[in-house]
N, C-alpha and C positions, 0 to 999 in steps of 0.2 A: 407497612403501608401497602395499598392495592395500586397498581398498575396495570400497562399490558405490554403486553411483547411479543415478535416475533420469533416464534421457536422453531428448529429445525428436529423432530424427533427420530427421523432417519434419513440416510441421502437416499436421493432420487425421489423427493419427497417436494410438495412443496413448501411455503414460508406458511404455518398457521399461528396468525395474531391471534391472541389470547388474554384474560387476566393473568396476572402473576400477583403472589405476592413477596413484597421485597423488604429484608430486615433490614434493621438499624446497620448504621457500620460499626463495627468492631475495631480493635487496636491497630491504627496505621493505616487506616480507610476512611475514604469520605463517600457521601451522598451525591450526585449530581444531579442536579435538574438540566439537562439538557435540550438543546436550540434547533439542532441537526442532526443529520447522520447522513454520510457518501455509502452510495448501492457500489462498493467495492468490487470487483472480481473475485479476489480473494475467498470471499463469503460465498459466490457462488462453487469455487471449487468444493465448498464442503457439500454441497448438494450434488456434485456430478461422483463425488468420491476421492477427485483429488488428493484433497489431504484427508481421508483418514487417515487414522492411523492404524496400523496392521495389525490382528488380530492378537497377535502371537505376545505384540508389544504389549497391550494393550492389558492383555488377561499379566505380561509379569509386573505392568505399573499396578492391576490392580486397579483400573482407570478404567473408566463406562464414561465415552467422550458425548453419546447423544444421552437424553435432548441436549439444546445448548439454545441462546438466543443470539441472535447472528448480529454483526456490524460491529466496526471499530476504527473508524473513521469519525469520529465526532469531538464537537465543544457544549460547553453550557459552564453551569455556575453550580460551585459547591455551598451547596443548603444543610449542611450534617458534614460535623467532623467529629470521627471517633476518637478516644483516645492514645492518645500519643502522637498524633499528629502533630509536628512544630512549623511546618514551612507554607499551611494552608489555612485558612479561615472562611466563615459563611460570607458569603456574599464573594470571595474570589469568581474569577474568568479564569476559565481552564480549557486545554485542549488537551484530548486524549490519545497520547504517545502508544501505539500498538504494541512497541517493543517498549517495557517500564524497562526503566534504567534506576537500577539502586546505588549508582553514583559510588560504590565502593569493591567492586569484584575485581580481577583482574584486566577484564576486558572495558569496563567505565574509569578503572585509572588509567587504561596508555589512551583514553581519547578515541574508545570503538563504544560508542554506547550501544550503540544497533545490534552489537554482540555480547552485550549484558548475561550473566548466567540467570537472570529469572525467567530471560525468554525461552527456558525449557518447560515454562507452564503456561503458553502461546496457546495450544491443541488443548492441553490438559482443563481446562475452562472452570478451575477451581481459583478460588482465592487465595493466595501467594502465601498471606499469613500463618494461615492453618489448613489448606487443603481442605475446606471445606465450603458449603454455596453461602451465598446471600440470598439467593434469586429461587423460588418455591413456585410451579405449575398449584393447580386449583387442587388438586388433587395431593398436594403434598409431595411430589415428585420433584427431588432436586436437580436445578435446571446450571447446566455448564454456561459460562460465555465464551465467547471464540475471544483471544487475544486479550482474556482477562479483562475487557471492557464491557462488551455487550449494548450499542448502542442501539440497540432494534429495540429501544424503548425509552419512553420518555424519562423517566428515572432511572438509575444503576447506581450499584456500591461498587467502586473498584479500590486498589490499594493508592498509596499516596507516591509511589513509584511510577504509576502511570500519569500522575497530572504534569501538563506543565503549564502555571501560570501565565497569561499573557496582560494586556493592557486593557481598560476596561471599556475603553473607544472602539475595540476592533471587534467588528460585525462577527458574528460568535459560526452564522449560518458561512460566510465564507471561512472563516480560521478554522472548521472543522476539515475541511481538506486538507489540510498542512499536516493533518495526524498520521497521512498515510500516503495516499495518490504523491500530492505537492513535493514532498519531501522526497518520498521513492525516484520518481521522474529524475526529478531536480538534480537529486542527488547522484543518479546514476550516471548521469553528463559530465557534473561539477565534481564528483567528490572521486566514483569509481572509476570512471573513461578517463578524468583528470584531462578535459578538452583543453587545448589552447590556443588564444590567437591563429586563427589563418587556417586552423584544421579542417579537413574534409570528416564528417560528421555524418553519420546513416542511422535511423530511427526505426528500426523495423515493429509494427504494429501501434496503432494511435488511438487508442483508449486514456483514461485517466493517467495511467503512468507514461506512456507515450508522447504524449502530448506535453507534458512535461519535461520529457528528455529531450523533445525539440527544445523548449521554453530554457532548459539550464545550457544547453551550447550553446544555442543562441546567444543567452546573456554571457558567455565564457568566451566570448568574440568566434568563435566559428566561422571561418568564410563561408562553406556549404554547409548546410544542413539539409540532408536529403531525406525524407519523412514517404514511407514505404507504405500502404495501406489499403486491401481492395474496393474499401468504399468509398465515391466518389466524393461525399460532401467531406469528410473526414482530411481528406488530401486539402478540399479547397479551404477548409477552416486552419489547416496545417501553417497557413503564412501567416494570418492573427498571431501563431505564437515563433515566429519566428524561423519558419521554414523555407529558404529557399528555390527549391526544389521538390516536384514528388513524385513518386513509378508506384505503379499498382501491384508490385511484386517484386521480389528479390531478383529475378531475372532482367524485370524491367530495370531496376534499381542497378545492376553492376553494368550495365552500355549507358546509363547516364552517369555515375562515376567514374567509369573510365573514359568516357570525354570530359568531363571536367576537369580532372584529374591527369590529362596525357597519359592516361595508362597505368599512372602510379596506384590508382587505388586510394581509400579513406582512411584516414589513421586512426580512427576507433570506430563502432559499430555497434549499436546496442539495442539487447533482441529484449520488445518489449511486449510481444505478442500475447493473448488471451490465455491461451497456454504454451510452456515450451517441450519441445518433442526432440526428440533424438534429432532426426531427422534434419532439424533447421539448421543447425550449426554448422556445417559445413557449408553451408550458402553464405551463412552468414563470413565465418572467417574467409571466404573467397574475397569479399569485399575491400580485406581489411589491406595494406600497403605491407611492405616487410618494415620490420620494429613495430608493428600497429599494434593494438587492443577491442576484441572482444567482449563484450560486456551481458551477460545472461542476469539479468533482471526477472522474466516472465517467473511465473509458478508453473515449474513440471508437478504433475503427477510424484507422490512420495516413492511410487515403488519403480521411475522410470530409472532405467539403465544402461542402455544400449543409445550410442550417441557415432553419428559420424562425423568422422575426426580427419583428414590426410596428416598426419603424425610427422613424414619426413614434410612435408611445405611449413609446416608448424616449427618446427625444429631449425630446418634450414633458414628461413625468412626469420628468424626469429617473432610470429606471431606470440602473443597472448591470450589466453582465455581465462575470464574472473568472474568470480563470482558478486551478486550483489544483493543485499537486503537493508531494505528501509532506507537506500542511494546511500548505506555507508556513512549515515548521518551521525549526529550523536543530537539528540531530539533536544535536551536541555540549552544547546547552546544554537541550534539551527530554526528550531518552529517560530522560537520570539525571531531570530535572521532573517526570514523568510517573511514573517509578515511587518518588519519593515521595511522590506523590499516592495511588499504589496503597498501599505501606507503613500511610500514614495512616489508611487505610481508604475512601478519596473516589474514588476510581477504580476502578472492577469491572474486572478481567481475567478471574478465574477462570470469573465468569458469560456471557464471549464464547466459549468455548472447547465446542462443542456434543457433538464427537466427535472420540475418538482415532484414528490408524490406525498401523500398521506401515510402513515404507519398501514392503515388498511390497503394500499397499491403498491408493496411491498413487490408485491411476485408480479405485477406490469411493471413493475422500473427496470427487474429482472429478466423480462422476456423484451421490453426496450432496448435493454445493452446488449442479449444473444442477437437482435434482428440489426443491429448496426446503428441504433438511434439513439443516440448515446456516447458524448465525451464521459460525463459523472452524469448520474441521476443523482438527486438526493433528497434525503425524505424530513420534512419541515412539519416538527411542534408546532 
């Protein structure tokens, strides 16, 4: 069938919407017709270069990662089911898990779905089945998608690893944040910082995942939640989700934790910035209390290395520093969690969602979120 999509055919490039054409799905793949798509950050790292992937790796996978069509933050409804599909049919509600989980590796049996071994074909933007596209430029050009989903267009094939079924009541345009943003935040609070009752709580950057990491300590009883961010409205919308507190900088932010705190300091801290740079982490662990927890969520740069660390306060205080993706979830059993949480009324979606765009305002929703106008943009079928 003919579509369109946004494709990214090299970084530093902008988003060009286009037709595509997009095959049938094949064995273990459905069709979506999709509702939404969240303008991610993620998505824009592949246009600053972030995540490529490095040259070297690239020529020994034998992998040509551009073009690709970007987004993976989305819901809709599977309209085509390939064969061998058994746990999906037409007319399902699905949300589209970034990280598929094939529910059988090592890492999907001890309960890390988020570290599933299919996520080694996240960048690779082929089809999990056979390494090969669905998705065809006008020109016959086979087109990758970022995270094996590719929501930068109103149709997509993905594998059946990536769906996860939800309920057929729930608004599809908010349940598509729960595929990435929601969960990431959330989880980075609840799942990786492991907050508890009474903690002092520090959010550094307030973006879609941010904003969310306020929103999971908060619900994780948090006494403080101090929400770090140099734009002003970002701060003021910060208590919507639960923020009691906010400093327009890591500077500002350690003289208001340590008067809250008598000097002890936060006992986790978690760095949710645009991008993450060497550089922060050592602000950041200052923050933290001795026993505390560091928490690096942001996306570095794939070839960053060089990070400051004080190694004896680390060692002596017994700090933490952890790593986190996807908040550490396991999507099959957290995305339906999470939007009965929303159901309930306990979980804001509707209030992440700042502005709409069109598949053609792609690249304004994009220079919306670099200019700070911007919790999620997201772009509505």
């Amino acid at each position: 069938m003919q579509t369109r999509a946004a494709i990214l055919w090299e970084p530093h490039t902008d988003w060009s919407v286009e037709d595509i054409e997009l095959d049938d799905p094949k064995a273990g793949e459905v069709k979506i017709k999709l509702t939404a798509s969240g303008l991610c950050h993620s998505d824009e790292h592949l246009v600053t270069g972030d995540m490529v992937i490095p040259k070297e790796i690239a020529e020994l996978m034998n992998l040509e990662q551009f073009p690709l069509i970007g987004g993976h933050e989305g819901a809709g409804e599977v309209v085509q089911v390939g064969p061998g599909v058994t746990t999906l049919q037409e007319g399902d509600h699905v949300v589209l898990s970034f990280v598929p989980a094939c529910g059988r590796c090592p890492s999907c049996a001890m309960g890390q779905q988020h570290l599933c071994d299919l996520g080694a074909f996240l960048l690779a933007g082929r089809q999990i089945s056979d390494f090969t596209s669905r998705h065809h430029s006008k020109s016959g050009k086979d087109l990758g998608t970022i995270c094996c989903t590719g929501t930068f267009a109103p149709y997509t094939v993905v594998n059946e690893a990536s769906c996860v079924k939800i309920d057929d009541w729930i608004p599809l345009d908010k349940a598509a944040l729960v595929g990435c943003g929601v969960t990431t935040g959330w989880g980075a609070a609840v799942n990786a910082a492991a907050v508890q009752p009474g903690e002092t709580v520090v959010v550094i950057g307030l973006g879609g995942i941010g904003m969310n990491a306020v929103q999971g300590a908060a619900m994780a009883g948090a006494r403080h939640v101090v929400a770090v961010d140099p734009v002003d409205w970002k701060r003021e919308r910060a208590g919507v989700f639960g923020a009691t507190h906010t400093a327009a900088s890591i500077e500002e932010a350690q003289a208001k934790v340590g008067e809250l705190t008598w000097g002890a300091n936060a006992e986790k801290a978690i760095l949710t910035t645009g991008v993450a740079t060497g550089d922060l982490i050592a602000p950041m662990m200052s923050l933290i209390a001795k026993g505390g927890r560091g928490v690096v969520t942001a996306v570095a740069p794939m070839t960053q290395e060089d990070v400051k660390l004080n190694l004896f306060e680390m060692a002596m205080m017994r700090k933490e520093l952890v790593g986190c993706i996807f908040g550490n979830a396991n999507p099959r059993r957290d995305i339906p969690r999470l939007l009965r949480l929303y159901q309930d009324g306990r979980l804001k979606l509707d209030e992440l969602v700042t502005n709409t765009y069109t598949l053609d305002e792609v690249n304004q929703g994009y220079r919306d979120m670099r200019d700070g106008k911007n919790i999620r943009g997201m772009i509505i079928y």
